[in-house]
C-alpha positions as CSV (number, residue, x, y, z in Angstrom):
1,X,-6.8,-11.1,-16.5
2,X,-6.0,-9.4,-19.6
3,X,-4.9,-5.8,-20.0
4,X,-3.7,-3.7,-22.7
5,X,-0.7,-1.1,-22.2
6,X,-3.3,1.2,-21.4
7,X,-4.3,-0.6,-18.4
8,X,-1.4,-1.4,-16.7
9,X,-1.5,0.8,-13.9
10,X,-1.8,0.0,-10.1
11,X,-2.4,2.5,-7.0
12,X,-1.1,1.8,-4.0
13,X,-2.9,3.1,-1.2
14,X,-1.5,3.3,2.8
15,X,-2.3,5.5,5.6
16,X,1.5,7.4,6.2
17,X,4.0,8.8,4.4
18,X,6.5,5.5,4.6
19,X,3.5,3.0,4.9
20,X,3.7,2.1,1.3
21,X,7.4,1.4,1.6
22,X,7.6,-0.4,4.6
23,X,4.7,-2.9,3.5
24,X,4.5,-2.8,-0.5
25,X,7.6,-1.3,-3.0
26,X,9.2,-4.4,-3.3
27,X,6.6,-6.0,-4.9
28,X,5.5,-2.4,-6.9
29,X,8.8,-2.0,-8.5
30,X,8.8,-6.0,-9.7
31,X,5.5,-5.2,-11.3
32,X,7.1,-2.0,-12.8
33,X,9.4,-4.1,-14.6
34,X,6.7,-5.8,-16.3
35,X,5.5,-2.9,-17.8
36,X,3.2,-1.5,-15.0
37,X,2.9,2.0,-13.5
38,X,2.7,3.1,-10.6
39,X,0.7,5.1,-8.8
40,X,1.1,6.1,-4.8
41,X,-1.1,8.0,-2.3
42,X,-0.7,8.4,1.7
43,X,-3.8,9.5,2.5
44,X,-2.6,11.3,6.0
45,X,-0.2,13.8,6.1
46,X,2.3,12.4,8.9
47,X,1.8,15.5,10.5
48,X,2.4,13.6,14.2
49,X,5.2,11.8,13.2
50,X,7.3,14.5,15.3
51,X,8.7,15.1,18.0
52,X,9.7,18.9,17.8
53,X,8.3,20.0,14.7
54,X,5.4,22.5,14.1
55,X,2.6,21.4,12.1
56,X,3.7,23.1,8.8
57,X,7.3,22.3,9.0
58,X,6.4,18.5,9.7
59,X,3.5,18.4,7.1
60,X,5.6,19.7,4.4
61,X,9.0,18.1,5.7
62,X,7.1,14.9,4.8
63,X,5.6,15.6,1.6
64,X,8.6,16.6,0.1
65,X,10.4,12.9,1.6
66,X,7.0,11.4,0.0
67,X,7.8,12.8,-3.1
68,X,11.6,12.0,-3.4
69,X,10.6,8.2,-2.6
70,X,8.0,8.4,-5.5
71,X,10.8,10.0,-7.7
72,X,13.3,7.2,-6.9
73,X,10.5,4.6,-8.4
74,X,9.3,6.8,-11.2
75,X,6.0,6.9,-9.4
76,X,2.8,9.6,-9.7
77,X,2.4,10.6,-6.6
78,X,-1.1,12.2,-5.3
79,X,-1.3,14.7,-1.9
80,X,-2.7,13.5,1.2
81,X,-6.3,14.1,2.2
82,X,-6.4,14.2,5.6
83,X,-3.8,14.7,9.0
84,X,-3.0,11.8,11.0
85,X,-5.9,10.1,13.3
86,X,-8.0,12.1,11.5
87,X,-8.4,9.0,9.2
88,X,-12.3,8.2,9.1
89,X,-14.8,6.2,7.6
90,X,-16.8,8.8,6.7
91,X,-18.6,10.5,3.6
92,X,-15.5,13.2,3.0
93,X,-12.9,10.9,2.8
94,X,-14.2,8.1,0.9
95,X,-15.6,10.8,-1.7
96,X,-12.1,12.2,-2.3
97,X,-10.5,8.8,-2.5
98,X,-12.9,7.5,-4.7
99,X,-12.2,10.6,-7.4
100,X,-8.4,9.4,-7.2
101,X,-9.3,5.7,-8.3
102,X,-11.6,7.0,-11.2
103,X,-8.7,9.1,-12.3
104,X,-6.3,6.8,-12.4
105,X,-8.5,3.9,-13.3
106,X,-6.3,1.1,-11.6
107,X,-6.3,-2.5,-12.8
108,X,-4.6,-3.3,-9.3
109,X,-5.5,-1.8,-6.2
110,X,-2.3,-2.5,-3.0
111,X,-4.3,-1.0,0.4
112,X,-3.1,-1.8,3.8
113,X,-4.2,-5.0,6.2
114,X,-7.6,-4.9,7.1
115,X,-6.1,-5.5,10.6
116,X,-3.4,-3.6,12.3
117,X,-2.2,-2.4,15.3
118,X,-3.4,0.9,14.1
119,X,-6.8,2.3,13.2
120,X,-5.1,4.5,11.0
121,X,-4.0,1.7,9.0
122,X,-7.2,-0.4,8.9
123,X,-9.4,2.4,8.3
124,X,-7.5,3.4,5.1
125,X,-8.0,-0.3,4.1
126,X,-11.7,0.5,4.6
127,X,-11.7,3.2,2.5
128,X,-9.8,2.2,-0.7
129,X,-12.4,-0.6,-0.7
130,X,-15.3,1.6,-0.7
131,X,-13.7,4.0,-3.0
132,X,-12.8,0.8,-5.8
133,X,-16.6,-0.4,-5.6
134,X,-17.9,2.8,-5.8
135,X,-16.3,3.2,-9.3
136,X,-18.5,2.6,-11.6
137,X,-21.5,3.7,-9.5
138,X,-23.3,6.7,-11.7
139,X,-25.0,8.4,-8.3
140,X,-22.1,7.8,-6.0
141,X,-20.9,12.0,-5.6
142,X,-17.0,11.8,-5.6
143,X,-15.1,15.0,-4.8
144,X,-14.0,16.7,-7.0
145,X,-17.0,15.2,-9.2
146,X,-16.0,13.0,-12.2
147,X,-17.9,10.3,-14.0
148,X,-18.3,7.0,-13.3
149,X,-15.3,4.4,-15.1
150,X,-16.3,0.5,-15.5
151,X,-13.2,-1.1,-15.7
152,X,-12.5,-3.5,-13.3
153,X,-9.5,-3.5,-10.4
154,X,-7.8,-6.5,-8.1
155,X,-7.4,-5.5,-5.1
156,X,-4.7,-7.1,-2.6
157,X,-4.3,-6.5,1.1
158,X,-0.3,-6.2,2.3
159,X,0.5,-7.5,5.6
160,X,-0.1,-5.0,9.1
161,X,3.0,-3.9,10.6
162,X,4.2,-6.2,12.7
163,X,3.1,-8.7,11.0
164,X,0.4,-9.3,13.7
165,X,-3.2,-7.7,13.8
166,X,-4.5,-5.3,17.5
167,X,-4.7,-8.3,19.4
168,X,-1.3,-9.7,18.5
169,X,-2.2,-12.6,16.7
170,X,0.1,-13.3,13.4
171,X,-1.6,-12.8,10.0
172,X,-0.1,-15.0,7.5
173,X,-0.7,-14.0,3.7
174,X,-2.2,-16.0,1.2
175,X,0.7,-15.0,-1.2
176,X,4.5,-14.9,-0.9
177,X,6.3,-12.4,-3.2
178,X,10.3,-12.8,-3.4
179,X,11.4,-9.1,-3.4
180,X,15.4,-10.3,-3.2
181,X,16.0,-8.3,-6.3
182,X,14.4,-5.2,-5.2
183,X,15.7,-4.8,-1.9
184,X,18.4,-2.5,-2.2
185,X,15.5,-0.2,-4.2
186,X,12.8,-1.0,-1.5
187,X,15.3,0.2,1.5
188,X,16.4,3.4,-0.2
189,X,13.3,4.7,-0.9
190,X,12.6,4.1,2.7
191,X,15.4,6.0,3.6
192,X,13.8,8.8,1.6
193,X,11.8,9.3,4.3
194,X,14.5,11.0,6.9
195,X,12.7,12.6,9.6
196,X,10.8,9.1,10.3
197,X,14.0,7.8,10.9
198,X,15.0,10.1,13.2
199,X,11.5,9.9,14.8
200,X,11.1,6.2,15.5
201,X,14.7,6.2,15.8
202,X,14.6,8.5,18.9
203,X,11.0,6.5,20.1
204,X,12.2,3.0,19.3
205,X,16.0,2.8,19.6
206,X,18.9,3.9,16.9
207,X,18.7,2.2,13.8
208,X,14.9,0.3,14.2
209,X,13.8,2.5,10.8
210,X,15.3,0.2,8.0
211,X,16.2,-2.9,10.8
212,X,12.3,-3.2,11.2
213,X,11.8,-3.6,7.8
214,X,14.5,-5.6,6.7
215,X,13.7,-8.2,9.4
216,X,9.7,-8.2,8.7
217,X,10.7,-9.0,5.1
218,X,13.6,-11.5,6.3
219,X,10.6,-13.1,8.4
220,X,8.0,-13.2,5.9
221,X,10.2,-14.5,3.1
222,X,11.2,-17.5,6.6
223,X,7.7,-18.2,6.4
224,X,7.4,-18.5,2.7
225,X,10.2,-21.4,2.6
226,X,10.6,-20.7,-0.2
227,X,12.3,-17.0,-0.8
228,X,14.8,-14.8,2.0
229,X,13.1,-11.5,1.3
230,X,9.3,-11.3,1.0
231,X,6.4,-9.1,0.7
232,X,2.8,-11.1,2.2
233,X,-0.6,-10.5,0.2
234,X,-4.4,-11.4,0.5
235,X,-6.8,-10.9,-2.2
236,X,-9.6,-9.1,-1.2
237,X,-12.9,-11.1,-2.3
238,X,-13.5,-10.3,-6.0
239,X,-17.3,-9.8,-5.9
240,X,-18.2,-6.4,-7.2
241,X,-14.4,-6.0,-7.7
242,X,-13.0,-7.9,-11.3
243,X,-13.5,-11.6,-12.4
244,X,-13.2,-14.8,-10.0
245,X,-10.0,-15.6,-11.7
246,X,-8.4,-12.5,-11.8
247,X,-5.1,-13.1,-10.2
248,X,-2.6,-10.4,-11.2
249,X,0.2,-11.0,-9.2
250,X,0.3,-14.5,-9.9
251,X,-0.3,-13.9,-13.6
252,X,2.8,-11.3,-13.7
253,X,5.3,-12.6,-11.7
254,X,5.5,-16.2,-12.1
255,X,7.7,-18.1,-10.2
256,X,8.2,-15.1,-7.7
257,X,5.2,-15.5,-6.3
258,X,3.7,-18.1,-4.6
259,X,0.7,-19.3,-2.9
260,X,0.9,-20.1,0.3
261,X,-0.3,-23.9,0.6
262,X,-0.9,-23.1,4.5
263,X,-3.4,-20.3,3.9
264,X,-7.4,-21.5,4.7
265,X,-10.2,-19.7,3.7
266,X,-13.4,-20.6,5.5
């Protein structure tokens, strides 16, 4: 895969307002060093993540930590489209989503695990999909309308949360990104995102925010055997998408990042 300066942008797509840096910065900001730039949109508000706040307190609270994280990167950021659980597969949705990809024309696509503990998640998975095929498709009505573009994008699939899909079973990635280097970058940018912390912290126990993280990555980089920090990837299928071969992250980052030898595909 080839791309010109003009190209080199990716969008990373999650569900939350913290998604994107629990699951994907590391790997973002090593790609940024190459010369990429970055683009980020939580497509729900986080408007539940509370447990005293009102609805526009909370809404805006986590905007503006959205925001500072994007800052920290020197990423666009783009405004949600939707509140939380309100995330649907349906015509609305997918029309705005699909508007963001043709205006920012992304030669990679990051979108969250096809399976997760929570529809939230899986369903903005569903989307991003949808909205990346529908790029180039003349009668497809995005909102607000713009033309079709016909450049192509490679999408990857991070790892759900937990590492394990609804029914508990681990999901393993097909790639192994070492993120060492980008840690300290990947945890303050989560730390951006203050009134999560004291959310799950209250839910889930003092200090689980960042300690969740850091051990996922700790775990994932374990199974890698090769790195001690990692982000996990799948390639989503490439038909209707960019060439067979198109392999981004393998083409960019070289020795930090691996296949894994374990993964199968039926």
């Amino acid at each position: 895969m080839k791309t010109g300066a003009e190209e080199r942008k990716i969008l990373a797509l999650a569900a939350h307002p913290d998604d994107i840096e629990f699951m994907m910065t590391g790997t973002m900001l090593l790609l940024q060093e190459r010369g990429w730039e970055l683009h980020m949109c939580n497509l729900a508000s986080g408007d539940c993540g509370t447990a005293g706040l009102d609805y526009e307190t909370i809404t805006r609270t986590r905007w503006e930590e959205a925001q500072a994280s994007a800052a920290l990167a020197g990423a666009r950021i783009y405004p949600p489209v939707a509140d939380d659980l309100r995330i649907l597969y349906e015509t609305a949705l997918i029309a705005k989503v699909a508007a963001l990809v043709r205006t920012v024309q992304p030669a990679i696509v990051l979108l969250p695990s096809p399976q997760d503990y929570m529809e939230d998640h899986s369903t903005a998975a569903r989307i991003g999909v949808t909205a990346a095929f529908s790029r180039g498709m003349l009668n497809y009505p995005t909102d607000p309308p713009l033309p079709p573009w016909q450049g192509t994008c490679t999408l990857y699939h991070a790892l759900p949360y937990g590492l394990r899909d609804s029914l508990g079973k681990r999901v393993r990635p097909q790639y192994f990104v070492d993120i060492s280097a980008r840690m300290k970058s990947k945890v303050a940018m989560l730390e951006r995102h203050a009134s999560q912390r004291e959310w799950l912290d209250l839910s889930q126990g003092p200090g689980s925010y960042v300690a969740a993280m850091e051990s996922m990555c700790r775990q994932v980089g374990a199974d890698s055997g090769s790195f001690s920090l990692a982000e996990g990837w799948r390639r989503h299928s490439h038909l209707g998408f960019c060439a067979e071969g198109d392999n981004p992250l393998i083409e960019e980052l070289g020795g930090l990042c691996i296949e894994n030898e374990d993964y199968k595909e039926d």
